[in-house]
Structure formats: structure tokens, C-alpha cells
PAMI-979891 format. One record per atom (N, C-alpha, C): residue number from 1; atom name; x, z, y. Coordinates in Angstrom, 2 decimals. Layout:
% PAMI-979891
<NUM,'CA',<X,Z,Y>>
...
% end
This chain:
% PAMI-979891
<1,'N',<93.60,-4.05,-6.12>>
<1,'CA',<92.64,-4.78,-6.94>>
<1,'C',<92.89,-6.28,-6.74>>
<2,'N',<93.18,-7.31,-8.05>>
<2,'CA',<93.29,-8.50,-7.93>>
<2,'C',<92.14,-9.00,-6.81>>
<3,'N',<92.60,-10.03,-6.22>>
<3,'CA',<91.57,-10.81,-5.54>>
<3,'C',<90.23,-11.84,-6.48>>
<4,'N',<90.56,-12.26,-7.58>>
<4,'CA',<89.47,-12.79,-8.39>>
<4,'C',<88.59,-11.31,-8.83>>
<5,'N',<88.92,-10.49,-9.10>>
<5,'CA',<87.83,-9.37,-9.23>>
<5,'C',<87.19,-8.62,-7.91>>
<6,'N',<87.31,-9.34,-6.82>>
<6,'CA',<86.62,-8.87,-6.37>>
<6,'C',<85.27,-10.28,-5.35>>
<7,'N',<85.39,-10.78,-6.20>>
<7,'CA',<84.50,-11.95,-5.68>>
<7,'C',<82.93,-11.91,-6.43>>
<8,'N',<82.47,-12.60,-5.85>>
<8,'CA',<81.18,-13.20,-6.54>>
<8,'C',<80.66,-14.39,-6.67>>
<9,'N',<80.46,-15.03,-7.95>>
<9,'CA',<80.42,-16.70,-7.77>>
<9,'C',<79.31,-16.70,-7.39>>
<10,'N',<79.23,-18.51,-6.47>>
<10,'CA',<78.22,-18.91,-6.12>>
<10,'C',<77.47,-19.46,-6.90>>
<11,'N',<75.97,-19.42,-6.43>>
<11,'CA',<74.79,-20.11,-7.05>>
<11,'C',<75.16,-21.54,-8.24>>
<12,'N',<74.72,-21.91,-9.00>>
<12,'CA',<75.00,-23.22,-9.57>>
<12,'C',<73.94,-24.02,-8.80>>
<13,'N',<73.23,-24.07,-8.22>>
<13,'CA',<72.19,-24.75,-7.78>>
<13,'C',<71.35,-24.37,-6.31>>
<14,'N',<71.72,-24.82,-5.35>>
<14,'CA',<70.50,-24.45,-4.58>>
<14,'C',<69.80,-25.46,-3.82>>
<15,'N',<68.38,-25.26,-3.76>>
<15,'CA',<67.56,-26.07,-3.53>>
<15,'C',<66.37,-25.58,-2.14>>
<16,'N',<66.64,-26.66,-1.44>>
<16,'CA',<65.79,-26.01,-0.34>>
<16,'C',<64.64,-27.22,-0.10>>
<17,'N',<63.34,-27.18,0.00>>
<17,'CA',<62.64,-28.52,-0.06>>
<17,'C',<61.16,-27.90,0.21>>
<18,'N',<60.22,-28.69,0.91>>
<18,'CA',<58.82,-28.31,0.22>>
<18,'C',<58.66,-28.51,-1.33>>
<19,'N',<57.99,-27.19,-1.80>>
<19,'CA',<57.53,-27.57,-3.22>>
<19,'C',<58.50,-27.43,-4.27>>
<20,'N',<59.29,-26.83,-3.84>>
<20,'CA',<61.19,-26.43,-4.82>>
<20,'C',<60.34,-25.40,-6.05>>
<21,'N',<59.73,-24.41,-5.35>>
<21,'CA',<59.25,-23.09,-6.08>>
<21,'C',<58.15,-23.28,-7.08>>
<22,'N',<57.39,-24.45,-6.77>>
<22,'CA',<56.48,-24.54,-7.92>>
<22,'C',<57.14,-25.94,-9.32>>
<23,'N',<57.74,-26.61,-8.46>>
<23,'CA',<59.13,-27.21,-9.81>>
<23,'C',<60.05,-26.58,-10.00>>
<24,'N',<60.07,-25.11,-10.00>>
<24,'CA',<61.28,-24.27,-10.63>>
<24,'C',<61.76,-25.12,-12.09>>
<25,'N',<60.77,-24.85,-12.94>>
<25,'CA',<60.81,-25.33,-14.49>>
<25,'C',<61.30,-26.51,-14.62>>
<26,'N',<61.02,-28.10,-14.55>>
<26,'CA',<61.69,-28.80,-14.16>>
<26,'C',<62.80,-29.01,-13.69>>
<27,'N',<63.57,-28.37,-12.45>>
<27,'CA',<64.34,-28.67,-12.05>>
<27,'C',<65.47,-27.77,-12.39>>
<28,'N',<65.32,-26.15,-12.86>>
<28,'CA',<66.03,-25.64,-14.18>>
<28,'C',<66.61,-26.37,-15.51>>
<29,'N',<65.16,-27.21,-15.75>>
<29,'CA',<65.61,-28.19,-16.70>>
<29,'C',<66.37,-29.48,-17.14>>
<30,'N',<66.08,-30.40,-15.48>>
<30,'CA',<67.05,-31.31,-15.18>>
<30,'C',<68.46,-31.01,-15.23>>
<31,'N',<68.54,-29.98,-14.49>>
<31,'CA',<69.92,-29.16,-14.22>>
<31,'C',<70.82,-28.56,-15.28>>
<32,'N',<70.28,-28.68,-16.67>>
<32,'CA',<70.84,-28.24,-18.10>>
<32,'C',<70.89,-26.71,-17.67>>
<33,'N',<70.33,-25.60,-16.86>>
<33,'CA',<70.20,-24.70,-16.64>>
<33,'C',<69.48,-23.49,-17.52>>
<34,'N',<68.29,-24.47,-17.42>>
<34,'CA',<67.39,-23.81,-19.11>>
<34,'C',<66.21,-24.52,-19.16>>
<35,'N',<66.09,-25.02,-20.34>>
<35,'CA',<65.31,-25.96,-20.65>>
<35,'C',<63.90,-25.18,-21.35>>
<36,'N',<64.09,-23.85,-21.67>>
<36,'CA',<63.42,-23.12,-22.51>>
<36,'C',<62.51,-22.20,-21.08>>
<37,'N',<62.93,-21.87,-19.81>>
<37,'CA',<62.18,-21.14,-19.11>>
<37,'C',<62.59,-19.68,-19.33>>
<38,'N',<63.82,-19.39,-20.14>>
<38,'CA',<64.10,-17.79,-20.10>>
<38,'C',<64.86,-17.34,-18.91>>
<39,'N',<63.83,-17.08,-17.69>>
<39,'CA',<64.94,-16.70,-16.08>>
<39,'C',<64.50,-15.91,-16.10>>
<40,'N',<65.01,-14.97,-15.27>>
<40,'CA',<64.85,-13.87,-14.27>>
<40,'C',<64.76,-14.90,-12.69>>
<41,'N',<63.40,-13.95,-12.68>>
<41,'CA',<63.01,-14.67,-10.89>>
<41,'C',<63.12,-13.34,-9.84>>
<42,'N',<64.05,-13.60,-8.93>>
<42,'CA',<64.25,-12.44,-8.35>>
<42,'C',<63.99,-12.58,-6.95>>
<43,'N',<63.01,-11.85,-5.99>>
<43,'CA',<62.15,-11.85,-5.24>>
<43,'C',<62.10,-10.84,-4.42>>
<44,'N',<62.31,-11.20,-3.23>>
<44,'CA',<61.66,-10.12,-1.92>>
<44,'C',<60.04,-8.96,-1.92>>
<45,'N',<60.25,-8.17,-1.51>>
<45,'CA',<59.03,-7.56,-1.41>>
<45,'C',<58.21,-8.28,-0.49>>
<46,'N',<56.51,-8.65,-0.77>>
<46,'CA',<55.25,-8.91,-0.26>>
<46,'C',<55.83,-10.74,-1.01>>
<47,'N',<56.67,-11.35,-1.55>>
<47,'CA',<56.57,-12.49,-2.08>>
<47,'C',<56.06,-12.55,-3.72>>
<48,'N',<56.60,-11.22,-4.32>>
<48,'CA',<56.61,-11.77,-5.98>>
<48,'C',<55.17,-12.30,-6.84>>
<49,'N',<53.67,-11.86,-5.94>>
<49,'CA',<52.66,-11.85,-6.49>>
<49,'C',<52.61,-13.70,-6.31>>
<50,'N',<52.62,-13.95,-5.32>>
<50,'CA',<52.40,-15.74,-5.08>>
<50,'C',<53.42,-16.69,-5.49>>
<51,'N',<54.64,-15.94,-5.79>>
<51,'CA',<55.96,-16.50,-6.37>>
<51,'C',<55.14,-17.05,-8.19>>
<52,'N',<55.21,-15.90,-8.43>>
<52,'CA',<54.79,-15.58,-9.73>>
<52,'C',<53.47,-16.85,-10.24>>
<53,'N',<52.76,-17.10,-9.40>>
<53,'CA',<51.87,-17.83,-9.82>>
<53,'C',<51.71,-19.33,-9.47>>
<54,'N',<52.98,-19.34,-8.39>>
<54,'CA',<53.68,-20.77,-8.33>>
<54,'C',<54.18,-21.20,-9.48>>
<55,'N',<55.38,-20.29,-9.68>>
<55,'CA',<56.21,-20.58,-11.14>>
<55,'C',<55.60,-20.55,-12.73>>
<56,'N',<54.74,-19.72,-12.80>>
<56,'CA',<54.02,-19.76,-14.19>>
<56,'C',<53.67,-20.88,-15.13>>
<57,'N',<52.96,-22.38,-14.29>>
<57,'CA',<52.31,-23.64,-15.29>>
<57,'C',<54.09,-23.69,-15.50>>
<58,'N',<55.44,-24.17,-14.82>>
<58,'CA',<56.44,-24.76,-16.02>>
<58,'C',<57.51,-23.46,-15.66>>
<59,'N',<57.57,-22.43,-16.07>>
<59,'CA',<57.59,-21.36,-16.80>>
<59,'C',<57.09,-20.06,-17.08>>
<60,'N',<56.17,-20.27,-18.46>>
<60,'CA',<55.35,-19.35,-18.11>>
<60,'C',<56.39,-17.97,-19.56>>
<61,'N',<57.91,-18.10,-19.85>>
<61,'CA',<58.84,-17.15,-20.15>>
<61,'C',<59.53,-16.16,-19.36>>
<62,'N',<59.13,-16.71,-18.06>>
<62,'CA',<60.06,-15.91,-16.91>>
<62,'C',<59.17,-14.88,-16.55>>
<63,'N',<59.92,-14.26,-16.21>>
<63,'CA',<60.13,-12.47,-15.73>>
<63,'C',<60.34,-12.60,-13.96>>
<64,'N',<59.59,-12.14,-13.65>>
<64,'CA',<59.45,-11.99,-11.91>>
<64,'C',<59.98,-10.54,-11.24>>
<65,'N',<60.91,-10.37,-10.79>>
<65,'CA',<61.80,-9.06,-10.08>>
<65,'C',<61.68,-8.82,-8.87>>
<66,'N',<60.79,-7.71,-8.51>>
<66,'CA',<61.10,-7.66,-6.72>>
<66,'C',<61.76,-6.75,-6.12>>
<67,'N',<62.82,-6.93,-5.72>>
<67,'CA',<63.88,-5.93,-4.90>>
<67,'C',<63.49,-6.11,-3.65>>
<68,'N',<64.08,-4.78,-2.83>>
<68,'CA',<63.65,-4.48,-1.83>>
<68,'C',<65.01,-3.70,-1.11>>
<69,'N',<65.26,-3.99,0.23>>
<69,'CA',<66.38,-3.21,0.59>>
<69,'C',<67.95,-3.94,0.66>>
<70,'N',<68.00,-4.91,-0.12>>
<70,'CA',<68.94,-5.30,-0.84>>
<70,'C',<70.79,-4.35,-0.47>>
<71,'N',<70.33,-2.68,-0.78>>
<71,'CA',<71.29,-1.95,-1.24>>
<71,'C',<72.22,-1.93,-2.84>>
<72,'N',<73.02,-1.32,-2.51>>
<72,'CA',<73.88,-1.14,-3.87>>
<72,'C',<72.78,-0.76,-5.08>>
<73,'N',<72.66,0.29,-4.79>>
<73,'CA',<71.82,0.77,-5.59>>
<73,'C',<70.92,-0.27,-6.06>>
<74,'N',<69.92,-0.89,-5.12>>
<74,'CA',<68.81,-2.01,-5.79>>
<74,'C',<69.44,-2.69,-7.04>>
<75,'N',<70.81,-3.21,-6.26>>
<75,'CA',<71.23,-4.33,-7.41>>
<75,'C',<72.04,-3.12,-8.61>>
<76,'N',<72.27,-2.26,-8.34>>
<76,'CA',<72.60,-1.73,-9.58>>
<76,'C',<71.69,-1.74,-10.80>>
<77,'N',<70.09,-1.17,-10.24>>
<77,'CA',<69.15,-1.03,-10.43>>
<77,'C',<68.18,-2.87,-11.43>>
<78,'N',<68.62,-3.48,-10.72>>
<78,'CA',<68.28,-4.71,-11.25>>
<78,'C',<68.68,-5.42,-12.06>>
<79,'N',<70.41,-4.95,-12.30>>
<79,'CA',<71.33,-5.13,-13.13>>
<79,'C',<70.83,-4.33,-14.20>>
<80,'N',<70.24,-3.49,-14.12>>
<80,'CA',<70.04,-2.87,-15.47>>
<80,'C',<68.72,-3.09,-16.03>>
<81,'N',<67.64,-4.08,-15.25>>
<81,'CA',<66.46,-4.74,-16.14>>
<81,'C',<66.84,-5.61,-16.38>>
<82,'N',<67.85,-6.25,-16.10>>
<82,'CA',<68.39,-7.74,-16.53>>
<82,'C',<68.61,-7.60,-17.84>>
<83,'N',<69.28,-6.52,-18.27>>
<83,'CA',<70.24,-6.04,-19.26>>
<83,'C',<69.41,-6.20,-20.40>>
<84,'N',<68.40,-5.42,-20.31>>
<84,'CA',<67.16,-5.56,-21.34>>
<84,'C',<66.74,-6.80,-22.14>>
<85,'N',<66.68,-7.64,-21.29>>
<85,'CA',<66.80,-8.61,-22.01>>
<85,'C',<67.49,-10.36,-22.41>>
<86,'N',<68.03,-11.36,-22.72>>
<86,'CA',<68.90,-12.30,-22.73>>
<86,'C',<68.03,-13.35,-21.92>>
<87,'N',<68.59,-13.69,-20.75>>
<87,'CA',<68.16,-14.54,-19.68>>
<87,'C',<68.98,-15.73,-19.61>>
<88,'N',<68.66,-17.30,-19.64>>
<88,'CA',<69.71,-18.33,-19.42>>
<88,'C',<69.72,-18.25,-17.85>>
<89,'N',<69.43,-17.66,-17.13>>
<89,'CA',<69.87,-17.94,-15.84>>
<89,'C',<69.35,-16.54,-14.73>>
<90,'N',<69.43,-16.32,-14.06>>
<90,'CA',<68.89,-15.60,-12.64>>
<90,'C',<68.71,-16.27,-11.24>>
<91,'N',<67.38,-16.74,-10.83>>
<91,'CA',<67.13,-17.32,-9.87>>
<91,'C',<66.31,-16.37,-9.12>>
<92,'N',<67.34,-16.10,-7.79>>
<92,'CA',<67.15,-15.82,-6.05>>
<92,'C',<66.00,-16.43,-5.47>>
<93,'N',<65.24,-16.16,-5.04>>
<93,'CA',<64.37,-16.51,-3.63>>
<93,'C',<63.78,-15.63,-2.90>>
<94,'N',<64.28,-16.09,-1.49>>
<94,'CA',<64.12,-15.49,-0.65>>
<94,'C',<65.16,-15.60,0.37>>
<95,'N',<65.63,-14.70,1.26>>
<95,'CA',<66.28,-14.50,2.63>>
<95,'C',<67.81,-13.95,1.74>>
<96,'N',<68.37,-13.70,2.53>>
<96,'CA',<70.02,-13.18,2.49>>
<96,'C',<69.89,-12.24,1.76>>
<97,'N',<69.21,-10.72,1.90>>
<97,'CA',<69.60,-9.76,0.90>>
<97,'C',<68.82,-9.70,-0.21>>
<98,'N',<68.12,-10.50,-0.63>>
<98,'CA',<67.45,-10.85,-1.59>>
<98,'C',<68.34,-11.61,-2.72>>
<99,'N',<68.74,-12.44,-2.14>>
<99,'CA',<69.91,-13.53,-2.94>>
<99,'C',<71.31,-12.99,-3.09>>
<100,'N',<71.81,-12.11,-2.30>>
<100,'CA',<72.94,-11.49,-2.48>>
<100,'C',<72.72,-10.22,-3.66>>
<101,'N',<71.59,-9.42,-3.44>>
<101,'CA',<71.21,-8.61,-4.58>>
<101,'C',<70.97,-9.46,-5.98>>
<102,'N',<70.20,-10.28,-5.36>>
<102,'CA',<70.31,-11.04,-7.50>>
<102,'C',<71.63,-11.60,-7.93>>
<103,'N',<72.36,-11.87,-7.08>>
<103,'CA',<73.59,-12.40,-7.26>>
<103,'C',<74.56,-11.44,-7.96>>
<104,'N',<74.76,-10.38,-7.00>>
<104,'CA',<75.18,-9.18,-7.49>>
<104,'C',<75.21,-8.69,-8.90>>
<105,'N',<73.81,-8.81,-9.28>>
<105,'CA',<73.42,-8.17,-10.33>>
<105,'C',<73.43,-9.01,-11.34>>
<106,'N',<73.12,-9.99,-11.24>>
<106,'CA',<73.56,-10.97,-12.24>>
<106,'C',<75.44,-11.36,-12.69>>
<107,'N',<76.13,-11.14,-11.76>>
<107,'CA',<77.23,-10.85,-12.17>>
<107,'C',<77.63,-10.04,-12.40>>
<108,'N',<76.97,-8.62,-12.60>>
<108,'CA',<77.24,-7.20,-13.01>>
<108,'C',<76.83,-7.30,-14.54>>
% end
């Protein structure tokens, strides 16, 4: 198997700060990322309910995802609500297998 197929690109953006999560929208937008708010927000279990209501006043288009496990399967699994519908972006938060599963799946 070529070596470019078996990679996964990195993030276009990451942001670590107090207060990053409730300027999602904004700073999506600065970033020419999406100016419109069509993400996938992809989220750890016991985070997505307070995620969700951080992010809502500047985007209230986004879709909130909570994986759990971050197995194959999850991200297979997540890859295929993505699918459903046309997203300008997929944004991670959370810990390591959280971000590696949206990653995953967003490049699936």
C-alpha cells in the first residue's frame, strides 16, 4: 500500500485558549473555514450537552456528535452520519481518541 494512502491529514486549525469553544463561529469564520456554521461538532461522551450550548448563539447550523470509545467501528459509525449530510468542516473536541475518531471519519 502506497505510503500517501495510508495517512491522515492534520487538523487545519487548532486552537487551545480559554473561551476557544464558545467562539467556535467566529473563529471558523475568520479562518475562511465556514462562514455559514455548516460543521459537524464532534465530542466526547458526558461533554456534548454543554458543548452544544456553548456553540449554539454563533452556530446555531451545527450538528453536535458524541463518540465514545474512539474504536474503528465508532469512526466508521460517524463516518456514516457525516455522510448524510454536506458539512464545510468537522470540528474535534476533546482528548486524543475523540479527535483521532473525528479525524478518521472525516477523512473517510
Amino acid at each position: 500500500m502506497p505510503l500517501l494512502a495510508r495517512t491522515v491529514n492534520t487538523p487545519l486549525a487548532i486552537e487551545v485558549r480559554r473561551g476557544a469553544i464558545a467562539n467556535l463561529g467566529p473563529l471558523l469564520a475568520d479562518r475562511r473555514i465556514s462562514a455559514g456554521g455548516d460543521v459537524a461538532v464532534v465530542v466526547g461522551p458526558g461533554q456534548g450537552e454543554r458543548i452544544a450550548e456553548l456553540i449554539r448563539p454563533g452556530l446555531d447550523r451545527a450538528d453536535v456528535f458524541t463518540v465514545s470509545g474512539g474504536t474503528l467501528e465508532a469512526a466508521h459509525e460517524l463516518g456514516e452520519r457525516l455522510r448524510k449530510r454536506s458539512y464545510d468542516a468537522v470540528v474535534g473536541i476533546g482528548g486524543g481518541k475523540t479527535i483521532d475518531t473525528a479525524k478518521y471519519a472525516a477523512t473517510r
